[in-house]
MIZAKE-116421 format. One record per residue: residue number from 0; x, y, z of N, C-alpha, C, CB in turn. Coordinates in Angstrom, 2 decimals, padded with zeros to 5 digits. Glycine has a CB too. Example, Ala and Ser with C-alpha at 12.3 -4.5 7.8 and 13.67 -1.06 7.14 Angstrom:
2
{seq = 0 | n_u = 013.19 | n_v = -005.69 | n_w = 007.80 | ca_u = 012.30 | ca_v = -004.50 | ca_w = 007.80 | c_u = 013.20 | c_v = -003.30 | c_w = 007.80 | cb_u = 011.31 | cb_v = -004.47 | cb_w = 009.05}
{seq = 1 | n_u = 012.85 | n_v = -002.25 | n_w = 007.08 | ca_u = 013.67 | ca_v = -001.06 | ca_w = 007.14 | c_u = 012.90 | c_v = 000.03 | c_w = 007.87 | cb_u = 014.08 | cb_v = -000.60 | cb_w = 005.72}
# end
This chain:
93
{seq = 0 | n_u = 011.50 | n_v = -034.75 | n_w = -029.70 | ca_u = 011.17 | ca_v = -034.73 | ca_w = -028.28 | c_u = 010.53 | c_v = -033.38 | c_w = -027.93 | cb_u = 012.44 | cb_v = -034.99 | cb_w = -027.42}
{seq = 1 | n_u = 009.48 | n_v = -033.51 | n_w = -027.20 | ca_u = 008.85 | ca_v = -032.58 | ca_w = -026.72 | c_u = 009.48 | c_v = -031.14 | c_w = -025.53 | cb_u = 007.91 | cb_v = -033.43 | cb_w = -026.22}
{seq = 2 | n_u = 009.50 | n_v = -030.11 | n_w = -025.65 | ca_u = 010.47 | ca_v = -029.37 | ca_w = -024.55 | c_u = 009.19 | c_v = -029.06 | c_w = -023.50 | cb_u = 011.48 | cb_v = -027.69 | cb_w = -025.23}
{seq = 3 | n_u = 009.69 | n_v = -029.46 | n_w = -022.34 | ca_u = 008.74 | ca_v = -029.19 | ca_w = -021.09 | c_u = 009.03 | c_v = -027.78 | c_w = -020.71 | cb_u = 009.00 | cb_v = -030.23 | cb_w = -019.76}
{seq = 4 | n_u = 008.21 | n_v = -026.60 | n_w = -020.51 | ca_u = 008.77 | ca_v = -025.70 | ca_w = -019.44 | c_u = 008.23 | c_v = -025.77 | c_w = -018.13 | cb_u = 008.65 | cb_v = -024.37 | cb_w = -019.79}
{seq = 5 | n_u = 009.22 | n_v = -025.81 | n_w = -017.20 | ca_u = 008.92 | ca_v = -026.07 | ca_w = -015.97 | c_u = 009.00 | c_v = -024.80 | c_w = -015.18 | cb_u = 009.74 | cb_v = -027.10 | cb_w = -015.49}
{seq = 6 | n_u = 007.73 | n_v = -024.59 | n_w = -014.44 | ca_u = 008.00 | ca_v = -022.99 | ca_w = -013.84 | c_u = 006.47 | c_v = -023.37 | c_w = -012.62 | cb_u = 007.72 | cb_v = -021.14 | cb_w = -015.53}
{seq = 7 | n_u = 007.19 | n_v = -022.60 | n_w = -011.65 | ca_u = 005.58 | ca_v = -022.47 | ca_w = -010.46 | c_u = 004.70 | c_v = -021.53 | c_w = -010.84 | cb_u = 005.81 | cb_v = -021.94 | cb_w = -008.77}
{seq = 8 | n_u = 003.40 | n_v = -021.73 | n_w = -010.44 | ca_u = 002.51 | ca_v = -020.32 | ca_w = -010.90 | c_u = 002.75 | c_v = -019.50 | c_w = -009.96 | cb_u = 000.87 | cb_v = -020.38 | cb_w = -011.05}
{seq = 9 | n_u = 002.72 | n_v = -018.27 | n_w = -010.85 | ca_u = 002.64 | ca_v = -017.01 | ca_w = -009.74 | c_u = 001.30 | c_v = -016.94 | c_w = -008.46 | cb_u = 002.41 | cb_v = -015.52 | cb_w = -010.78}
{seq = 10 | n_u = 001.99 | n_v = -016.13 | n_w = -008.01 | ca_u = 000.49 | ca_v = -015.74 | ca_w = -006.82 | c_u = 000.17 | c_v = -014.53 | c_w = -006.84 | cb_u = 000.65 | cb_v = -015.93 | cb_w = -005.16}
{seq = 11 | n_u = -000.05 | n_v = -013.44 | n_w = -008.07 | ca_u = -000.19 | ca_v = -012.09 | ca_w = -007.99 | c_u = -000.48 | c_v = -011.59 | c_w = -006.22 | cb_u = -001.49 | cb_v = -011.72 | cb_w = -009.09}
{seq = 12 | n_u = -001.48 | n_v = -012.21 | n_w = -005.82 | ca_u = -002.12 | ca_v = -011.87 | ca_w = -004.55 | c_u = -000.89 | c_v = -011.56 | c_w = -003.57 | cb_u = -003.11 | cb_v = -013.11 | cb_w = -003.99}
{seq = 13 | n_u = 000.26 | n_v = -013.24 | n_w = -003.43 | ca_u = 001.36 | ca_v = -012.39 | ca_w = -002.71 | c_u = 002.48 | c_v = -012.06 | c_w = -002.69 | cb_u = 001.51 | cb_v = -012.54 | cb_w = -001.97}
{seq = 14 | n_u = 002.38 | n_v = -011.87 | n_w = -004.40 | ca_u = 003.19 | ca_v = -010.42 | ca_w = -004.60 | c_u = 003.12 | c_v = -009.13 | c_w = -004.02 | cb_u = 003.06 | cb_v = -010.02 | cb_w = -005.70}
{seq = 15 | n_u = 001.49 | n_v = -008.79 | n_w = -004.12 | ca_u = 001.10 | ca_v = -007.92 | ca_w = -004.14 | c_u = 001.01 | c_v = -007.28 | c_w = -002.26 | cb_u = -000.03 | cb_v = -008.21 | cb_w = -005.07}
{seq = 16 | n_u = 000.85 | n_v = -008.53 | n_w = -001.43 | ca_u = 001.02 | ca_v = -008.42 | ca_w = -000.06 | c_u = 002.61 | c_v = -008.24 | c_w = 000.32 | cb_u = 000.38 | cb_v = -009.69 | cb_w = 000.59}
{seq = 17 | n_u = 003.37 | n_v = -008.71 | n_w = -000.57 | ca_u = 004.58 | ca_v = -008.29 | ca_w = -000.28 | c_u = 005.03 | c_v = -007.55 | c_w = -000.99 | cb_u = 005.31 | cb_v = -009.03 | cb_w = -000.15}
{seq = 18 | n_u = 004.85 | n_v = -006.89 | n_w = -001.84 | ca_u = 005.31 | ca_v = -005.45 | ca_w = -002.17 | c_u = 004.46 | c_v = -004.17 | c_w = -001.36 | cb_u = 005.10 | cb_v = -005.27 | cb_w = -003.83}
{seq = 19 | n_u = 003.39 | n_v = -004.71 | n_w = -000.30 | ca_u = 003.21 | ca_v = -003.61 | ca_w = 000.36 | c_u = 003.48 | c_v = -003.72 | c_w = 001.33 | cb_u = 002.29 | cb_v = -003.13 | cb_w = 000.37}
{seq = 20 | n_u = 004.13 | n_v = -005.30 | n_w = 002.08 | ca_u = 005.20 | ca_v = -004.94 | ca_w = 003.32 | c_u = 006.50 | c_v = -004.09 | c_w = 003.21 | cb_u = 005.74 | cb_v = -006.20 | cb_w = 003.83}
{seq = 21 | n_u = 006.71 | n_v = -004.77 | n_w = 001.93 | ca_u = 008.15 | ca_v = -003.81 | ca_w = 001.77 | c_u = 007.78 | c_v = -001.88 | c_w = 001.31 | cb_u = 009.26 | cb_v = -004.74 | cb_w = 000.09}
{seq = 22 | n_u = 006.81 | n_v = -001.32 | n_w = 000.95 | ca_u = 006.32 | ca_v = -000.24 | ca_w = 001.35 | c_u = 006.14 | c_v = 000.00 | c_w = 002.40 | cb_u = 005.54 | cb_v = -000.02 | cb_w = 000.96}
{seq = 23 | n_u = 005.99 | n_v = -000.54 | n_w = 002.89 | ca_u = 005.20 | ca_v = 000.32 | ca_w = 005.12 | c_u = 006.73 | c_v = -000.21 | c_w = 005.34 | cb_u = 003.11 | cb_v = -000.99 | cb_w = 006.79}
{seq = 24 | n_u = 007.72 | n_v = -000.99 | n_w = 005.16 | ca_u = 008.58 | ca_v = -000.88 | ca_w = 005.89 | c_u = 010.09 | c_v = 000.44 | c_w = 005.11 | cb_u = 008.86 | cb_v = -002.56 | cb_w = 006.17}
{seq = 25 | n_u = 009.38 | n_v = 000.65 | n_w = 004.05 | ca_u = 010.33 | ca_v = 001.72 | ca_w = 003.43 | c_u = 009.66 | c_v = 003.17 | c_w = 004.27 | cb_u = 010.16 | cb_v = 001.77 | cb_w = 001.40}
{seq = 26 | n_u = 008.17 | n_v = 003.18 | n_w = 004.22 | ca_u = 007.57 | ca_v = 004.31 | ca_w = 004.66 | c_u = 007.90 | c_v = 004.54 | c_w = 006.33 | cb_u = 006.01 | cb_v = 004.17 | cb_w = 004.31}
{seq = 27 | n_u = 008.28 | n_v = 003.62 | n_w = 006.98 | ca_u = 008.62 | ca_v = 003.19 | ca_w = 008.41 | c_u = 009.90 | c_v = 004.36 | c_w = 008.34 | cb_u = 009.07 | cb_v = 001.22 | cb_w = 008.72}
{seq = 28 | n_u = 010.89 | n_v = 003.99 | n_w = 007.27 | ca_u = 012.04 | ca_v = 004.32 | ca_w = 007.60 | c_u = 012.08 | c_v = 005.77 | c_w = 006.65 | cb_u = 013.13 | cb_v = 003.09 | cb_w = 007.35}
{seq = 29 | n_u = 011.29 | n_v = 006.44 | n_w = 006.37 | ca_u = 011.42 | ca_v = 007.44 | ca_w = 005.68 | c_u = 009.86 | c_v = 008.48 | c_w = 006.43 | cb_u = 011.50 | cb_v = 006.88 | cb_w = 003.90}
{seq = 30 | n_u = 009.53 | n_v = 008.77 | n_w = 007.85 | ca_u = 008.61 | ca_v = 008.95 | ca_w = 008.27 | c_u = 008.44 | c_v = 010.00 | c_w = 007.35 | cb_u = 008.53 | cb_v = 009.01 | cb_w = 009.55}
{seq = 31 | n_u = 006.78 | n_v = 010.74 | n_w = 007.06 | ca_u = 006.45 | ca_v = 012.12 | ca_w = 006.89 | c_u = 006.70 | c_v = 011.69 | c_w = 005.09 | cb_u = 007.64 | cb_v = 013.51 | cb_w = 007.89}
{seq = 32 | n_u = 007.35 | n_v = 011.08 | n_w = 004.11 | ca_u = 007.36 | ca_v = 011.05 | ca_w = 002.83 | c_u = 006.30 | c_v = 010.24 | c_w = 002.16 | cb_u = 008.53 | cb_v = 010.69 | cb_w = 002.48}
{seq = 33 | n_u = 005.69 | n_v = 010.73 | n_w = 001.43 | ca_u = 004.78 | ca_v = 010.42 | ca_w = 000.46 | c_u = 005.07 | c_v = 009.32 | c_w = -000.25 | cb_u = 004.60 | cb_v = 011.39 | cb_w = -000.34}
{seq = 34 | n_u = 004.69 | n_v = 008.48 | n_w = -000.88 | ca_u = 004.72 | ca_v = 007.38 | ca_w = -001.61 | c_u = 003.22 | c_v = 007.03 | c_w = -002.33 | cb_u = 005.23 | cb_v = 006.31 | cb_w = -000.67}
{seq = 35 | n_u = 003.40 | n_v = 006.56 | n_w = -004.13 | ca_u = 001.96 | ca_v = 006.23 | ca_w = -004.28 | c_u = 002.27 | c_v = 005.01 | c_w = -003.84 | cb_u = 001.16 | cb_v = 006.35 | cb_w = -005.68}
{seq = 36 | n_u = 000.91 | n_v = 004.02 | n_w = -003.01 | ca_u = 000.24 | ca_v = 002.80 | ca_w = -003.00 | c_u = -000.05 | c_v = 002.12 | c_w = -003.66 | cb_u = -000.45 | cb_v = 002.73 | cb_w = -002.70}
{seq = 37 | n_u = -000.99 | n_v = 002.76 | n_w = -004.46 | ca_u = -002.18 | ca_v = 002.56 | ca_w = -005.71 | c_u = -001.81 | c_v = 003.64 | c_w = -007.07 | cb_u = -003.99 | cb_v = 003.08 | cb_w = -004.99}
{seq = 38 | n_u = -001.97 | n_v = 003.15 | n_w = -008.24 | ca_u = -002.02 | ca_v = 003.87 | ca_w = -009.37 | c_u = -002.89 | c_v = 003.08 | c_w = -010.55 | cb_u = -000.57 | cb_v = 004.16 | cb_w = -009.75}
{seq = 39 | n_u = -003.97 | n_v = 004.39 | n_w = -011.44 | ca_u = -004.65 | ca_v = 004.04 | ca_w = -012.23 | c_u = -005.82 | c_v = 003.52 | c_w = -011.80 | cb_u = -004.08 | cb_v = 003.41 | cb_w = -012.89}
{seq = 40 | n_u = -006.04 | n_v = 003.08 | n_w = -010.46 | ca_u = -007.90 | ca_v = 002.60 | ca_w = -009.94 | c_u = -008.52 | c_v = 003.81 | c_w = -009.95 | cb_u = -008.26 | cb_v = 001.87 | cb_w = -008.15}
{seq = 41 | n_u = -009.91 | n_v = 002.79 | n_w = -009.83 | ca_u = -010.75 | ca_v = 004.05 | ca_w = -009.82 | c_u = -011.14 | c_v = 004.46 | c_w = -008.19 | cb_u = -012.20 | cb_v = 003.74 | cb_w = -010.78}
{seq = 42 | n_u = -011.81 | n_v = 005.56 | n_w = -008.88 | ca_u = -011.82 | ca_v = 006.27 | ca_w = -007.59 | c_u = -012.22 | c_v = 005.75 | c_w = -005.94 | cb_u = -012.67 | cb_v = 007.24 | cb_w = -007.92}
{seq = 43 | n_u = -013.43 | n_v = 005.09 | n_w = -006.68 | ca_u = -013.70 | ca_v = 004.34 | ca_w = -005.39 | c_u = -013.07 | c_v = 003.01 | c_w = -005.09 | cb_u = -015.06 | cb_v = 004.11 | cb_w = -005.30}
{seq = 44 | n_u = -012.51 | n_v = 002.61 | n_w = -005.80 | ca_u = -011.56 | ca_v = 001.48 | ca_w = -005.48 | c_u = -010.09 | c_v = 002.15 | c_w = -004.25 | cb_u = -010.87 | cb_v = 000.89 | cb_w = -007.31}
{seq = 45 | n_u = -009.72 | n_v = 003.41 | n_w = -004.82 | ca_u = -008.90 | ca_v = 004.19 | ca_w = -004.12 | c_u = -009.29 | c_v = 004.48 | c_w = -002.77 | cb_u = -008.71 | cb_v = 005.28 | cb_w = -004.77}
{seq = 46 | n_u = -010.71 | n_v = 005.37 | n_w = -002.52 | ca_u = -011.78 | ca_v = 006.03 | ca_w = -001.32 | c_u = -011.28 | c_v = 004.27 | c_w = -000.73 | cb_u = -014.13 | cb_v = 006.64 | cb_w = -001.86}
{seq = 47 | n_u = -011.48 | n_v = 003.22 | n_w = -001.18 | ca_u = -011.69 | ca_v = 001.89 | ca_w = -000.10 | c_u = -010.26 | c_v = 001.61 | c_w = 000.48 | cb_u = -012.31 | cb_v = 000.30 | cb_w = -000.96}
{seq = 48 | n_u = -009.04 | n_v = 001.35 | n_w = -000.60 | ca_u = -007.93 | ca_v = 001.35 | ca_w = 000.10 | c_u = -007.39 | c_v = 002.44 | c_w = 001.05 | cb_u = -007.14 | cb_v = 001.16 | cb_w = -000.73}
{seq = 49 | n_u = -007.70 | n_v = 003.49 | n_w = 000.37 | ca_u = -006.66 | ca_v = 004.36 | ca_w = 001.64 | c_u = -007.42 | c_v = 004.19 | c_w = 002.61 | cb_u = -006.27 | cb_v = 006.09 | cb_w = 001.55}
{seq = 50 | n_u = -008.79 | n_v = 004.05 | n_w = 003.00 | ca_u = -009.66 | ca_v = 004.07 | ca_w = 004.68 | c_u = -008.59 | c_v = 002.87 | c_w = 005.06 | cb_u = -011.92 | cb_v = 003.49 | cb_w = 004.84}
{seq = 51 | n_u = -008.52 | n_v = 001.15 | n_w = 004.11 | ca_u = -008.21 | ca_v = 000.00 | ca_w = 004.59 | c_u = -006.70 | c_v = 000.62 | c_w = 005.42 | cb_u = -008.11 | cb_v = -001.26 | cb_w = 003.28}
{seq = 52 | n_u = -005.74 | n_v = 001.14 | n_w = 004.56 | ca_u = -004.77 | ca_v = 001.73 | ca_w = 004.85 | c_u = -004.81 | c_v = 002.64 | c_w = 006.57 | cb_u = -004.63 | cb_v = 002.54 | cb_w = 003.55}
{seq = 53 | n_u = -005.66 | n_v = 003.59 | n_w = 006.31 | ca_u = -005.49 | ca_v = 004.45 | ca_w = 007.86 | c_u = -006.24 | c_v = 003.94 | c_w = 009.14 | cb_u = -006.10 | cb_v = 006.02 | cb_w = 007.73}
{seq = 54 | n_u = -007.15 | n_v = 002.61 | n_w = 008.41 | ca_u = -007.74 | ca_v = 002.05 | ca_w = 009.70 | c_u = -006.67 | c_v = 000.82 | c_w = 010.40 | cb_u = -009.34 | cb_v = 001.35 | cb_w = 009.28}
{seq = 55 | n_u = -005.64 | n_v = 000.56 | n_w = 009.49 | ca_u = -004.87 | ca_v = -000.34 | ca_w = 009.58 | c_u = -005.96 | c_v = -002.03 | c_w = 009.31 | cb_u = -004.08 | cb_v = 000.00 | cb_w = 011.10}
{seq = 56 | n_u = -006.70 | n_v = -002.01 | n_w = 008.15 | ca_u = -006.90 | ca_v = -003.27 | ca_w = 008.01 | c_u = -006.56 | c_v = -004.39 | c_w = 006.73 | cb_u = -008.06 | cb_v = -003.20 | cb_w = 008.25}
{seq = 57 | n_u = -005.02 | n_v = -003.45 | n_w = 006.49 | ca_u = -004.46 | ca_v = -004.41 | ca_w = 005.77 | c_u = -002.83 | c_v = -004.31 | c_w = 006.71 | cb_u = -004.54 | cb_v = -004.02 | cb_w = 003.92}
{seq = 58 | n_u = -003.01 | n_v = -005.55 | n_w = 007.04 | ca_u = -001.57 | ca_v = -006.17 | ca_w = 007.91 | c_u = -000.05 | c_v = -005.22 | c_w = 007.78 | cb_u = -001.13 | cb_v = -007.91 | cb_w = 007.12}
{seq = 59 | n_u = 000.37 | n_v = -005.66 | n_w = 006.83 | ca_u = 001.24 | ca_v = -004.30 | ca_w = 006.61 | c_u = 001.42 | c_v = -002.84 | c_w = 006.80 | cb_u = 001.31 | cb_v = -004.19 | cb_w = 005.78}
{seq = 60 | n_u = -000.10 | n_v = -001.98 | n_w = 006.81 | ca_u = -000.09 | ca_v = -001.07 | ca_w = 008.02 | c_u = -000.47 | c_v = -000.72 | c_w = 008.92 | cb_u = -000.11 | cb_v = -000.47 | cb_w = 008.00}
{seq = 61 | n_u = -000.40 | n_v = -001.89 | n_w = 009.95 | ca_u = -000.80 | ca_v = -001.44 | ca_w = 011.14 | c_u = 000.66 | c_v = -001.20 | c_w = 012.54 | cb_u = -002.01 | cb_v = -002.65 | cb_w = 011.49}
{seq = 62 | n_u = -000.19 | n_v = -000.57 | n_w = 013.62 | ca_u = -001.14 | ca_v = -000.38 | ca_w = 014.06 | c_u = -002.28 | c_v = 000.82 | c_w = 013.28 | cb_u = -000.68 | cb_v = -000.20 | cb_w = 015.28}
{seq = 63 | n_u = -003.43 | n_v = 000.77 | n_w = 013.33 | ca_u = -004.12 | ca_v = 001.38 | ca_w = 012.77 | c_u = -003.85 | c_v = 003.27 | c_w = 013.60 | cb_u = -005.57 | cb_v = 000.45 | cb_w = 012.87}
{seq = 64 | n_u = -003.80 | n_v = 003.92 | n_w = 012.63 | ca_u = -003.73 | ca_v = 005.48 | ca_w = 012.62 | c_u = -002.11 | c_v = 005.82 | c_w = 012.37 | cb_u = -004.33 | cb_v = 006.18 | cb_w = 014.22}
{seq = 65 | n_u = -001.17 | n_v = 004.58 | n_w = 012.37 | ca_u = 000.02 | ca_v = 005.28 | ca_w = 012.23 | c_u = 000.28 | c_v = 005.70 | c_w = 010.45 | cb_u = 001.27 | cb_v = 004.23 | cb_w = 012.93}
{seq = 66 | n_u = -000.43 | n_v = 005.39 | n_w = 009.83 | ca_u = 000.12 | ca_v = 005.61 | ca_w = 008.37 | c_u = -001.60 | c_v = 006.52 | c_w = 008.07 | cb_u = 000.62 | cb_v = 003.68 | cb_w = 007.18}
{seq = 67 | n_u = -000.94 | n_v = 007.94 | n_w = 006.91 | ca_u = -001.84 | ca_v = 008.53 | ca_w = 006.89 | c_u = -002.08 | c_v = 008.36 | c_w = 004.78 | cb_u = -001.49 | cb_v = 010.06 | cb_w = 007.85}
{seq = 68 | n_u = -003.37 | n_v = 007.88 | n_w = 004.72 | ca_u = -003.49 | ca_v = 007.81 | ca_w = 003.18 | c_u = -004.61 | c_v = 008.78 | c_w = 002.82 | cb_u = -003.84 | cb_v = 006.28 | cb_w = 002.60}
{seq = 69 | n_u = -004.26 | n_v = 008.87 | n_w = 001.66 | ca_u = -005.48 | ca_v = 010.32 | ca_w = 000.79 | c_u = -005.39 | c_v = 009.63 | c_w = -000.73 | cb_u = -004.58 | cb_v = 012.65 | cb_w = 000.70}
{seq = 70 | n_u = -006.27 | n_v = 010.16 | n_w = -001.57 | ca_u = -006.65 | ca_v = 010.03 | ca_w = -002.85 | c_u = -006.65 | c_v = 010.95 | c_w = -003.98 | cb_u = -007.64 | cb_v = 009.71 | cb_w = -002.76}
{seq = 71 | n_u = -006.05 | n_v = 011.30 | n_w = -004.94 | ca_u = -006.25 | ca_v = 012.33 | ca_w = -005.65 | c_u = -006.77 | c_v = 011.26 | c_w = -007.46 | cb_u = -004.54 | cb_v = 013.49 | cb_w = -005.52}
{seq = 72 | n_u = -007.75 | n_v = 011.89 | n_w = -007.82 | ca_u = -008.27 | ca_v = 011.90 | ca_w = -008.94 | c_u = -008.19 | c_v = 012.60 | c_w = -009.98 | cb_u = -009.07 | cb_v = 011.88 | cb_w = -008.80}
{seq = 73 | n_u = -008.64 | n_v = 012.29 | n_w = -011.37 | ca_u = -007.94 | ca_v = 012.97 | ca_w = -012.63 | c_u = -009.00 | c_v = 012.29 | c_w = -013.66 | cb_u = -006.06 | cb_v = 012.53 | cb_w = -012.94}
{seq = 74 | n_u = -009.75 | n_v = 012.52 | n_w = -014.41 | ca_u = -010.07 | ca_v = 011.97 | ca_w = -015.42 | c_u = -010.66 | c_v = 010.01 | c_w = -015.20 | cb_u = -008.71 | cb_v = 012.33 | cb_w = -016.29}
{seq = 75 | n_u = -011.23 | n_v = 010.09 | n_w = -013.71 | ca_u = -012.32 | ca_v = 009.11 | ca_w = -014.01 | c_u = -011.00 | c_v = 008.25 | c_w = -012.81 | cb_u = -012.82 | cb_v = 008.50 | cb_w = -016.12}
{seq = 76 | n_u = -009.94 | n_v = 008.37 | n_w = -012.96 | ca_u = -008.95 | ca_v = 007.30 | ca_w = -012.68 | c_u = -008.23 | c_v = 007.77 | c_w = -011.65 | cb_u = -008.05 | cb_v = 006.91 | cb_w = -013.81}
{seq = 77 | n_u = -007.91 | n_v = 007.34 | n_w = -010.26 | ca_u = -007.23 | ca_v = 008.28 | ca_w = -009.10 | c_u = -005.80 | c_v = 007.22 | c_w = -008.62 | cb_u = -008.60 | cb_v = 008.61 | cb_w = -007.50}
{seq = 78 | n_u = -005.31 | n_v = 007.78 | n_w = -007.71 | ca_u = -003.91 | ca_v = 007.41 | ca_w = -006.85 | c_u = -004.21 | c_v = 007.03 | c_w = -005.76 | cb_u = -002.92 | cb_v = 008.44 | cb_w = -006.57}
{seq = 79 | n_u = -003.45 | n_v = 006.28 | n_w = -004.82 | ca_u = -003.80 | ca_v = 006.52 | ca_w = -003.01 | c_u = -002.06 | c_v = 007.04 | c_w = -003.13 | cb_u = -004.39 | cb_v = 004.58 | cb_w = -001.56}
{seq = 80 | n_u = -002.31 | n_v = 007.87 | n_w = -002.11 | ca_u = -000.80 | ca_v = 008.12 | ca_w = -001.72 | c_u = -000.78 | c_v = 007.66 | c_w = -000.01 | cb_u = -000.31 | cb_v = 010.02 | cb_w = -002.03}
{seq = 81 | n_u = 000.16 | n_v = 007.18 | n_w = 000.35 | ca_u = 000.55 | ca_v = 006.86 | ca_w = 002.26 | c_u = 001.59 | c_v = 007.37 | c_w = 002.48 | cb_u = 000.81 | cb_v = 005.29 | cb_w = 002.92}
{seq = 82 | n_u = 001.16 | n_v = 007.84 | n_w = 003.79 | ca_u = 003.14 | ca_v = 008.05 | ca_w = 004.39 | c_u = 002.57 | c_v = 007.56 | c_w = 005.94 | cb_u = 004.21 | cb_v = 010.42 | cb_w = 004.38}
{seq = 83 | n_u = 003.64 | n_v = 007.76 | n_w = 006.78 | ca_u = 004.09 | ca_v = 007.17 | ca_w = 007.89 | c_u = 003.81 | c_v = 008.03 | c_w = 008.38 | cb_u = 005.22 | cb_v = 006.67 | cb_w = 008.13}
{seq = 84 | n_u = 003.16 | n_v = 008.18 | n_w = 009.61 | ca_u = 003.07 | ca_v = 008.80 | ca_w = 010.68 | c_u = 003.17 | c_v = 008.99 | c_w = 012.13 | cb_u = 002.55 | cb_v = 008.91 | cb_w = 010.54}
{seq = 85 | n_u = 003.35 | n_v = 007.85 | n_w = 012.33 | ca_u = 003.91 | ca_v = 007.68 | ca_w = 013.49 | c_u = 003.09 | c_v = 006.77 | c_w = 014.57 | cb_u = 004.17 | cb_v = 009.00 | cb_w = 013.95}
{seq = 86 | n_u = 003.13 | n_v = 005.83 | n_w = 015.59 | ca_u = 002.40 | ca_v = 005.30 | ca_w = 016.54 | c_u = 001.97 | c_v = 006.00 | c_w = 017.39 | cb_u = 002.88 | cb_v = 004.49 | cb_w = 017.05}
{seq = 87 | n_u = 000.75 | n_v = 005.41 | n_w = 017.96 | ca_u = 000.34 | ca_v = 006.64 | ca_w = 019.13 | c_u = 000.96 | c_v = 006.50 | c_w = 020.05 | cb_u = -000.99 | cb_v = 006.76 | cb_w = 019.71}
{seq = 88 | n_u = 001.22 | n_v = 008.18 | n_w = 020.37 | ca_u = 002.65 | ca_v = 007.75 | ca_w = 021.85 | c_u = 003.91 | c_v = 007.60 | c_w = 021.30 | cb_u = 002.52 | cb_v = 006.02 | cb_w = 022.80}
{seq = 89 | n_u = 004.04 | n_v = 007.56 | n_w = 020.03 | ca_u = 005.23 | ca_v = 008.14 | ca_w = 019.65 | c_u = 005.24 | c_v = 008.73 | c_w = 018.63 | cb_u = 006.11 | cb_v = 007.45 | cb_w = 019.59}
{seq = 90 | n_u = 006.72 | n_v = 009.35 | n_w = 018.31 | ca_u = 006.64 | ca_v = 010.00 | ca_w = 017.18 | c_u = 007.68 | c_v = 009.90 | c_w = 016.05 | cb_u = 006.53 | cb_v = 011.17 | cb_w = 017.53}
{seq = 91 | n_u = 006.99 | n_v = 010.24 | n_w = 014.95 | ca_u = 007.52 | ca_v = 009.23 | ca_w = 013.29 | c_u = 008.62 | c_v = 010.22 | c_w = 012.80 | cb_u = 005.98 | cb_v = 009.02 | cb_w = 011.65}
{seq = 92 | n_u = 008.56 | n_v = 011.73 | n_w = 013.58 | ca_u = 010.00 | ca_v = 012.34 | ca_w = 013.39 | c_u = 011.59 | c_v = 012.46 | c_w = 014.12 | cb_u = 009.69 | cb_v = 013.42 | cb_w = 013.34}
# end
């Protein structure tokens, strides 16, 4: 007899949307701390997320300007780092 494995396909995609809700909501609760986002893209793959990140046009961090992202590079291959910053009109400390 034949053995079936039975399993759903993954959805990398929302994994990947939900491991960055659960980031903005760790970064929520830890205002002002650093966290990487991104690791191992390249650079300009990085330059695109962190803008998506501080303009708020990925769902998870918005409103747009409360989370502040930057990029550091190394050998062709860079990081985004985010932290929390706070809403306008209020404040993330």
């Amino acid at each position: 007899m034949t053995r079936v494995a039975w399993e759903e396909p993954r959805s990398p995609r929302l994994e990947r949307i939900q491991h960055l809700h659960a980031m903005a909501n760790e970064l929520r609760a830890n205002p002002g701390r650093w966290a990487v986002a991104y690791d191992d893209v390249t650079p300009n793959v990085a330059s695109r997320r962190a803008g998506d990140i501080r303009n708020g046009l990925l769902a998870s961090f918005r409103p747009a300007g409360a989370f502040e992202a930057t990029t550091r590079a190394t050998a062709g291959r860079a990081r985004v780092y985010v932290r929390y910053i706070g809403e306008k009109g209020g404040s993330a400390s």
